[in-house]
KOLGU-4560 file (N, C-alpha, C; in nm, 3 decimals, padded with zeros to 5 digits):
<recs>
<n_xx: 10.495 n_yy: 07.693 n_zz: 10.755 ca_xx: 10.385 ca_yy: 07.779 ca_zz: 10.714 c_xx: 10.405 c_yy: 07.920 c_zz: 10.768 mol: A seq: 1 type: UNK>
<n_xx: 10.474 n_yy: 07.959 n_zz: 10.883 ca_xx: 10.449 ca_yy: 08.069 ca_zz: 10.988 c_xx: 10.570 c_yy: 08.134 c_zz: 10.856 mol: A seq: 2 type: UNK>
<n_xx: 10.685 n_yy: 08.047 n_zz: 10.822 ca_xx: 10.785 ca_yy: 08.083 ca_zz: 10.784 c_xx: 10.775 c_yy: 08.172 c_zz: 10.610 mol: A seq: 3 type: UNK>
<n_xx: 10.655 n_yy: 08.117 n_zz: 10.589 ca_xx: 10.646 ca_yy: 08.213 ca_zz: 10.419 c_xx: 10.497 c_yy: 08.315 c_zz: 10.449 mol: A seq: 4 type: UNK>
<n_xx: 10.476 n_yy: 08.271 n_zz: 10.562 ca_xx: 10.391 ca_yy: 08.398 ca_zz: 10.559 c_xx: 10.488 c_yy: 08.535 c_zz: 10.661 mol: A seq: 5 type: UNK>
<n_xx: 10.566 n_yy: 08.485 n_zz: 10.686 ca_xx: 10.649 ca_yy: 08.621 ca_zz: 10.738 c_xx: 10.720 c_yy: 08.650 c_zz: 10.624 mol: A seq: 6 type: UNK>
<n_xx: 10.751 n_yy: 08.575 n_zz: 10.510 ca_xx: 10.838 ca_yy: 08.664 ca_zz: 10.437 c_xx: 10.760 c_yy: 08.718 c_zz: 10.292 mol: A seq: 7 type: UNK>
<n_xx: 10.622 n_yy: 08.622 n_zz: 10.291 ca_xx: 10.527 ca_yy: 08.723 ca_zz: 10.250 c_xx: 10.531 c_yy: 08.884 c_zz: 10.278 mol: A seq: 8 type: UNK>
<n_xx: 10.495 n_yy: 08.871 n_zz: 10.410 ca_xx: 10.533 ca_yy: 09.012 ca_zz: 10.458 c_xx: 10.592 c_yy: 09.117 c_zz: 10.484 mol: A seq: 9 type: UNK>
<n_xx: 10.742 n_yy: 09.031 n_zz: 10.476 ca_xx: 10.860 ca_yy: 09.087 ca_zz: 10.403 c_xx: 10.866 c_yy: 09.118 c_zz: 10.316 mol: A seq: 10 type: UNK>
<n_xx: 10.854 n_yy: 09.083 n_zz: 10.203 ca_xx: 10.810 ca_yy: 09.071 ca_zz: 10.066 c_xx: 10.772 c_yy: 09.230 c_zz: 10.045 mol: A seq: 11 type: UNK>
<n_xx: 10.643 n_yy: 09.198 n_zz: 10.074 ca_xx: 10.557 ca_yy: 09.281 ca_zz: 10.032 c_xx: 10.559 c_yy: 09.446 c_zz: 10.098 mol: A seq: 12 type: UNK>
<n_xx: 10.621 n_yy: 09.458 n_zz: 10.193 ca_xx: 10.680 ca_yy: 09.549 ca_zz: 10.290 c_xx: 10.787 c_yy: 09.606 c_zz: 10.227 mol: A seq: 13 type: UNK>
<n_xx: 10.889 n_yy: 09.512 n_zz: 10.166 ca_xx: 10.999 ca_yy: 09.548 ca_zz: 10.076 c_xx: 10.981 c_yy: 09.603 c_zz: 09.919 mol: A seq: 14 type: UNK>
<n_xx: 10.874 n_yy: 09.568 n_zz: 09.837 ca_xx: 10.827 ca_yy: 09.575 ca_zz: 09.729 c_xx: 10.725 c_yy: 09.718 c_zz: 09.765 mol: A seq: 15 type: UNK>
<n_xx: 10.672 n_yy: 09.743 n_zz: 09.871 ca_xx: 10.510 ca_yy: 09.845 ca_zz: 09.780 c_xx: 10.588 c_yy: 09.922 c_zz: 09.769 mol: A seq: 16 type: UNK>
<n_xx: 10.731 n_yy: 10.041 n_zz: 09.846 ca_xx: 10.738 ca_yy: 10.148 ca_zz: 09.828 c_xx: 10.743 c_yy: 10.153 c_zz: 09.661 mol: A seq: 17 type: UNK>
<n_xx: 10.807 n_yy: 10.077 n_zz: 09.597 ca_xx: 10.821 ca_yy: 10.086 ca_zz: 09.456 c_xx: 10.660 c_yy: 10.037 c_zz: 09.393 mol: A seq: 18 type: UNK>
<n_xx: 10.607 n_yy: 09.955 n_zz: 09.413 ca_xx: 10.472 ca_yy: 09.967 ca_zz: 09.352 c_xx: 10.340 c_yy: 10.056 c_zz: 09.382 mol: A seq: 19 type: UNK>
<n_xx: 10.394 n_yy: 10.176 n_zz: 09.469 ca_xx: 10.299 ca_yy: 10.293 ca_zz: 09.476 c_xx: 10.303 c_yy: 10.365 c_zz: 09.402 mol: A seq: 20 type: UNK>
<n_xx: 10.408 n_yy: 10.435 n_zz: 09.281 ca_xx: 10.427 ca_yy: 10.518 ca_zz: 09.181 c_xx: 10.361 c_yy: 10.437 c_zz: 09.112 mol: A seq: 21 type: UNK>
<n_xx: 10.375 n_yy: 10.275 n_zz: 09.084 ca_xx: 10.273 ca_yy: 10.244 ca_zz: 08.968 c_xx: 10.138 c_yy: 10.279 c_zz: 08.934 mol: A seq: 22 type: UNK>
<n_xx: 10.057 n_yy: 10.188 n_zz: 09.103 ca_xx: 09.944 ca_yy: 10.192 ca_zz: 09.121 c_xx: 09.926 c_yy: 10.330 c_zz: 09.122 mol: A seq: 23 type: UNK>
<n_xx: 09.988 n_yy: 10.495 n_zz: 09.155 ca_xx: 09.918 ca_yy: 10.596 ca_zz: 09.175 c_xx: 09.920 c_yy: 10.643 c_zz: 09.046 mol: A seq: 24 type: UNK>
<n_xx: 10.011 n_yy: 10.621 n_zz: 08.939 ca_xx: 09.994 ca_yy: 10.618 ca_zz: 08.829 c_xx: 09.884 c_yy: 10.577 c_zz: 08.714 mol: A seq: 25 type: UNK>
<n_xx: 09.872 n_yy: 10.458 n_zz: 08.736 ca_xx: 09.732 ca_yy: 10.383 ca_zz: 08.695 c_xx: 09.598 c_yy: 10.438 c_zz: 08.752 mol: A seq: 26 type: UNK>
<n_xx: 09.590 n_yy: 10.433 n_zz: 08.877 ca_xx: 09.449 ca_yy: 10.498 ca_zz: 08.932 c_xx: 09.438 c_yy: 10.631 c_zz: 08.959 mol: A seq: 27 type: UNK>
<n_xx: 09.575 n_yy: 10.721 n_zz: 08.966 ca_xx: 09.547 ca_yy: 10.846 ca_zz: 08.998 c_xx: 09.545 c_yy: 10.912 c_zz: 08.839 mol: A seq: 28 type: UNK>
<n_xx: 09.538 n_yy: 10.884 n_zz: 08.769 ca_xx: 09.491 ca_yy: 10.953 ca_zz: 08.657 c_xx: 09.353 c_yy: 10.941 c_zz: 08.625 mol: A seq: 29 type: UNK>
<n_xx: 09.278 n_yy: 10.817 n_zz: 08.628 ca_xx: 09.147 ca_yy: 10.858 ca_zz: 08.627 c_xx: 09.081 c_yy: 10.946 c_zz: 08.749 mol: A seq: 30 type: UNK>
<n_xx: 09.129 n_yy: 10.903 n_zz: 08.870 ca_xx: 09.106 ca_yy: 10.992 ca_zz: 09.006 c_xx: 09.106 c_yy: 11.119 c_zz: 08.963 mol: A seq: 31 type: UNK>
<n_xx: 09.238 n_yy: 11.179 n_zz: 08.937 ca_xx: 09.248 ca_yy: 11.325 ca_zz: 08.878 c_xx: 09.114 c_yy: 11.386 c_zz: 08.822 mol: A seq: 32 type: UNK>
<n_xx: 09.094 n_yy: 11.308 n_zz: 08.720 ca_xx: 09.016 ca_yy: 11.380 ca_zz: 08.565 c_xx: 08.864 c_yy: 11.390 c_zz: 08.682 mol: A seq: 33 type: UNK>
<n_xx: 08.820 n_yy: 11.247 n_zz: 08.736 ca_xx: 08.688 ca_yy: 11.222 ca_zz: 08.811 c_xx: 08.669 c_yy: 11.337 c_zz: 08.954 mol: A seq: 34 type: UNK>
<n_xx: 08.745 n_yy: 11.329 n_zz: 09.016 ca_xx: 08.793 ca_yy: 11.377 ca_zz: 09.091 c_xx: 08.827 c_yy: 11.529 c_zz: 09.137 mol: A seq: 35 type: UNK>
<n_xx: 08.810 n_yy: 11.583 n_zz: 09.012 ca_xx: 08.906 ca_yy: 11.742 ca_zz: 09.007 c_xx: 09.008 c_yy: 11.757 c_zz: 09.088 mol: A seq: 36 type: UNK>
<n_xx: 08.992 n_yy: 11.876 n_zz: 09.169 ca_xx: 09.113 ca_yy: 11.955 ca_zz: 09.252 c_xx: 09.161 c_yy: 11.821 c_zz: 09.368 mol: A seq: 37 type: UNK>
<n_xx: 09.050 n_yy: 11.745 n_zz: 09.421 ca_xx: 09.091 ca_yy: 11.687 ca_zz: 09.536 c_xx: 09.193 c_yy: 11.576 c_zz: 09.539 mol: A seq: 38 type: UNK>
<n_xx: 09.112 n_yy: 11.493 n_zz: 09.358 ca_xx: 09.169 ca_yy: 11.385 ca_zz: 09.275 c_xx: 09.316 c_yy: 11.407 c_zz: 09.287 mol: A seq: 39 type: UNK>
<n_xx: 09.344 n_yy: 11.531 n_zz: 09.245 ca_xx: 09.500 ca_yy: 11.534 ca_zz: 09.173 c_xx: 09.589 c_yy: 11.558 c_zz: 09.290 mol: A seq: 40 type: UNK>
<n_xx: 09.529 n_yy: 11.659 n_zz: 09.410 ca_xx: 09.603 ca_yy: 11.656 ca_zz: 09.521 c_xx: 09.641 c_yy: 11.525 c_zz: 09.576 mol: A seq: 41 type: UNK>
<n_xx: 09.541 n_yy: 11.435 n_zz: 09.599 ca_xx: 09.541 ca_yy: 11.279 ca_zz: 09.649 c_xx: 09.686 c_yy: 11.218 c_zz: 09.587 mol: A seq: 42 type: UNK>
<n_xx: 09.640 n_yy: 11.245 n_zz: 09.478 ca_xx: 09.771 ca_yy: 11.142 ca_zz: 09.368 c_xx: 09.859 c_yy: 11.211 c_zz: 09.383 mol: A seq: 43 type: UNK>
<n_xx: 09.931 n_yy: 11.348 n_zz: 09.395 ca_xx: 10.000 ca_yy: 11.400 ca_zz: 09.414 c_xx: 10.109 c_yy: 11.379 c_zz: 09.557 mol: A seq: 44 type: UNK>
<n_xx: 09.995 n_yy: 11.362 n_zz: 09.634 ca_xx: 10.026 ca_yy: 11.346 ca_zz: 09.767 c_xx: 10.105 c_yy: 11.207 c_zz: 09.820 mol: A seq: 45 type: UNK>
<n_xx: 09.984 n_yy: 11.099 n_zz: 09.754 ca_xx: 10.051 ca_yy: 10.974 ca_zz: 09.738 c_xx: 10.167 c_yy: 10.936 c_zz: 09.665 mol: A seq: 46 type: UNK>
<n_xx: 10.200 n_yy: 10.999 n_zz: 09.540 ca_xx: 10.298 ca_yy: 10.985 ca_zz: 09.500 c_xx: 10.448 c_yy: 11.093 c_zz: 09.541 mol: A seq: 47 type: UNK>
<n_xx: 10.440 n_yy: 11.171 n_zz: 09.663 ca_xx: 10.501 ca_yy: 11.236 ca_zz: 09.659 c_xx: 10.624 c_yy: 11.165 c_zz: 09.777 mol: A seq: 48 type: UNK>
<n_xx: 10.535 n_yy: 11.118 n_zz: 09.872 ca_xx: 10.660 ca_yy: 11.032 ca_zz: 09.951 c_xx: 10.578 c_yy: 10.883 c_zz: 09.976 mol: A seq: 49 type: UNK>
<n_xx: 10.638 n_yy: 10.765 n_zz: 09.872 ca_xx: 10.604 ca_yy: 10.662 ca_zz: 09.848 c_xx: 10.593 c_yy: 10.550 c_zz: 09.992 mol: A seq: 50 type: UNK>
<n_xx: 10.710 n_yy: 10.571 n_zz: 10.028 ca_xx: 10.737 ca_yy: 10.514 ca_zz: 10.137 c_xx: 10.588 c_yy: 10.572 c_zz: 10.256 mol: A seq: 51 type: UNK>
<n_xx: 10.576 n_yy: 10.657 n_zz: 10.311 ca_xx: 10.424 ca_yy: 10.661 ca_zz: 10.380 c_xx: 10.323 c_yy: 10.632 c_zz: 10.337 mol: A seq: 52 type: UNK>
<n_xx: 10.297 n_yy: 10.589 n_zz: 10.222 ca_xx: 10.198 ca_yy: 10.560 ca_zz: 10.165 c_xx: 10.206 c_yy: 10.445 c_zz: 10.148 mol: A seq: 53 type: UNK>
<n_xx: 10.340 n_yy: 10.380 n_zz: 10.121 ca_xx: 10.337 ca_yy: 10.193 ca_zz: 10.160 c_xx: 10.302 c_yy: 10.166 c_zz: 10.302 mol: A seq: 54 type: UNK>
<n_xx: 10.351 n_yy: 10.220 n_zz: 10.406 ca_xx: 10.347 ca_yy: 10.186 ca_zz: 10.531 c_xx: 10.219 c_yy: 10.206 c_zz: 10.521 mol: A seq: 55 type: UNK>
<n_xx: 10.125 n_yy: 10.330 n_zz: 10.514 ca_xx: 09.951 ca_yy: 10.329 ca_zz: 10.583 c_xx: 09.933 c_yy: 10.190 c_zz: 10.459 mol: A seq: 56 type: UNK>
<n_xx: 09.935 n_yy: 10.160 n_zz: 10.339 ca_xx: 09.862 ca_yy: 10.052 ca_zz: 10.325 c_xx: 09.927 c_yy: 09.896 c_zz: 10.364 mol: A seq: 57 type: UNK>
<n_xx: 10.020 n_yy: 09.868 n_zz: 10.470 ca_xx: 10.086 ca_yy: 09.780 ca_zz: 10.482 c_xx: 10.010 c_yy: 09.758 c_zz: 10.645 mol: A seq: 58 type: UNK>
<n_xx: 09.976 n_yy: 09.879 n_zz: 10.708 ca_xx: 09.929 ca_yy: 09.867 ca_zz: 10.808 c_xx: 09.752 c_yy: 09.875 c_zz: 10.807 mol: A seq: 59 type: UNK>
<n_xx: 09.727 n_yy: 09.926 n_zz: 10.698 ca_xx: 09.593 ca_yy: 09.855 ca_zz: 10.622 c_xx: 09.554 c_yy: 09.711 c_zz: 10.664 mol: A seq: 60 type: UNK>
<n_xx: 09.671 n_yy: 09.688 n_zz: 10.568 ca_xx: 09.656 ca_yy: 09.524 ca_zz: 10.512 c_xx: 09.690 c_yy: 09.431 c_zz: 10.622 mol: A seq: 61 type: UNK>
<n_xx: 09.746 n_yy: 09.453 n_zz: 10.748 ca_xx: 09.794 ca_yy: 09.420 ca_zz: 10.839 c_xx: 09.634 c_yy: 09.374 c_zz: 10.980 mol: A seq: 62 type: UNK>
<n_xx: 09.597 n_yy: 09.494 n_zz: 10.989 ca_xx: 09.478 ca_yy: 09.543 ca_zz: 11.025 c_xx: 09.340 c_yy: 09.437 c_zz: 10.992 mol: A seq: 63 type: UNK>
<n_xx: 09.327 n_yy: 09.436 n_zz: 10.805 ca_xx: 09.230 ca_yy: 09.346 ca_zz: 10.761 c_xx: 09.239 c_yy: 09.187 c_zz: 10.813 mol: A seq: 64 type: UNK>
<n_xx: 09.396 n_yy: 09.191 n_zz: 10.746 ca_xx: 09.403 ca_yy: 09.033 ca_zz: 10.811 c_xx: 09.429 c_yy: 08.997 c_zz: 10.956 mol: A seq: 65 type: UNK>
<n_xx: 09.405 n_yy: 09.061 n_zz: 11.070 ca_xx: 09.332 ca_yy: 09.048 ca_zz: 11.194 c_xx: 09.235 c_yy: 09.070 c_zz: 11.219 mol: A seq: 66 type: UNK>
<n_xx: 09.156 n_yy: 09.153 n_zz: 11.138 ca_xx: 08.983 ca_yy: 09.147 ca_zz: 11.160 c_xx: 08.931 c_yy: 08.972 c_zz: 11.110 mol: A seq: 67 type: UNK>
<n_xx: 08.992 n_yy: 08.970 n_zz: 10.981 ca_xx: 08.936 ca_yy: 08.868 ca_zz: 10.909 c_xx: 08.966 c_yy: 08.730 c_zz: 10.992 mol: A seq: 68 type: UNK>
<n_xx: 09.117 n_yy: 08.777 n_zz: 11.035 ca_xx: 09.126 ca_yy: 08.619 ca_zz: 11.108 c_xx: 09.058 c_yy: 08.594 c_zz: 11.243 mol: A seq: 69 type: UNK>
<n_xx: 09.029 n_yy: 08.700 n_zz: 11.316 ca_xx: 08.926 ca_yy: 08.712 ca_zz: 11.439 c_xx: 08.827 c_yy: 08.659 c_zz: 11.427 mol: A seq: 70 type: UNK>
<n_xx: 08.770 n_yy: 08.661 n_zz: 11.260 ca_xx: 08.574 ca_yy: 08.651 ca_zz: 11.268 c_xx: 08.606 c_yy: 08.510 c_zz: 11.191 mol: A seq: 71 type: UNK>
<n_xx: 08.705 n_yy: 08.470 n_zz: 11.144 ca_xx: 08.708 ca_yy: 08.308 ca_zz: 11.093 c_xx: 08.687 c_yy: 08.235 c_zz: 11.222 mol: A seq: 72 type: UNK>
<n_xx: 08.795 n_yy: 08.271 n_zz: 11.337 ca_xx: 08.838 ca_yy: 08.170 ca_zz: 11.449 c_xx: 08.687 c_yy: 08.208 c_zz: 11.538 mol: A seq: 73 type: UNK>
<n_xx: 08.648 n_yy: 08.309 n_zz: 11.532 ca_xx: 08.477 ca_yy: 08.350 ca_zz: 11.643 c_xx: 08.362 c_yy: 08.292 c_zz: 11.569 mol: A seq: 74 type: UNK>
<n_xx: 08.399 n_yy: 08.274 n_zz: 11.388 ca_xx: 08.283 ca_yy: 08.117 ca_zz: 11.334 c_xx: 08.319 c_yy: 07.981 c_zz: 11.349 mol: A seq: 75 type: UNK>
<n_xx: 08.406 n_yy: 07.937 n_zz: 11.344 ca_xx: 08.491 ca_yy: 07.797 ca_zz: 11.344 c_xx: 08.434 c_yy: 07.810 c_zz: 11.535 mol: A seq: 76 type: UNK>
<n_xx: 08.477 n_yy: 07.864 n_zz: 11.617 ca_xx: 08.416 ca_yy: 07.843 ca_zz: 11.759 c_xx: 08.311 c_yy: 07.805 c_zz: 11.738 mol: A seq: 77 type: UNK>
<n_xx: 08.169 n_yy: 07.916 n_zz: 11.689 ca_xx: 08.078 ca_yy: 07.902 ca_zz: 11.721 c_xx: 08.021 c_yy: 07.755 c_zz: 11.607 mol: A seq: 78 type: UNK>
<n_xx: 08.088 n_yy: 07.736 n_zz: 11.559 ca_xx: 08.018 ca_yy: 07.584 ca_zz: 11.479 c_xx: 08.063 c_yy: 07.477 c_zz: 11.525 mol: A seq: 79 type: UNK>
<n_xx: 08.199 n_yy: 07.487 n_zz: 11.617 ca_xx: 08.226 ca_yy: 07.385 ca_zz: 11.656 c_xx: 08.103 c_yy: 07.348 c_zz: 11.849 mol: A seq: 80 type: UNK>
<n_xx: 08.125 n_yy: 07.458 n_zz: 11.885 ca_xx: 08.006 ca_yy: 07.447 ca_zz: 12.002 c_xx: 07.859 c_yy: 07.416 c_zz: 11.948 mol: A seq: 81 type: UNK>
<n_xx: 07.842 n_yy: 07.436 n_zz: 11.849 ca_xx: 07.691 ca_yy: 07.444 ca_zz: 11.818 c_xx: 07.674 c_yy: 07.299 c_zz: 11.764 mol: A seq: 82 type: UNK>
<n_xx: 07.784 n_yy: 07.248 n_zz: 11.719 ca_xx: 07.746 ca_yy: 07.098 ca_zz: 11.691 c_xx: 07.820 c_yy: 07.032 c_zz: 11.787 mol: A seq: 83 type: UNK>
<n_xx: 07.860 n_yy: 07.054 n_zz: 11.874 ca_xx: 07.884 ca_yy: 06.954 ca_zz: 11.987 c_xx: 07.762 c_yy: 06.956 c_zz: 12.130 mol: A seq: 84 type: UNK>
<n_xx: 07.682 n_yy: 07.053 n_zz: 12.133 ca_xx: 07.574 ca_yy: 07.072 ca_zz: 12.237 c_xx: 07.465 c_yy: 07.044 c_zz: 12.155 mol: A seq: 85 type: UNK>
</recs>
């Protein structure tokens, strides 16, 4: 299990720099138009060096899934104490 979620992460570490031109493609065009001056800088920005923009959302995503797994294992505690007292 430990073993495909590390290469999940591999994976996906190896893959965004190339799926950030997509996604800024797809969403930074409506961003742009909604958005004006700030919109197009954003997308501009993001698409300008792909690779930093994979890393902040890799360390995003990195981030979430230790919040998330913190407050699973601090409910699973507290239900397991609460039905054993």
């Amino acid at each position: 299990m430990a073993l495909r979620v590390l290469a999940v992460f591999l994976g996906v570490s190896l893959v965004s720099p190339l799926a950030v031109r997509l996604v800024t493609g797809v969403f930074g065009w409506p961003m742009g138009k909604l958005g004006g001056g700030p919109g197009r800088l954003a997308t501009k920005n993001a698409a300008r060096n792909t690779r930093r923009t994979a890393t902040t959302a890799a360390a995003l995503m990195i981030g979430l899934a230790l919040v998330t797994t913190s407050l699973v294992v601090a409910q699973s505690v507290k239900a397991t104490i609460g039905s054993t007292f």
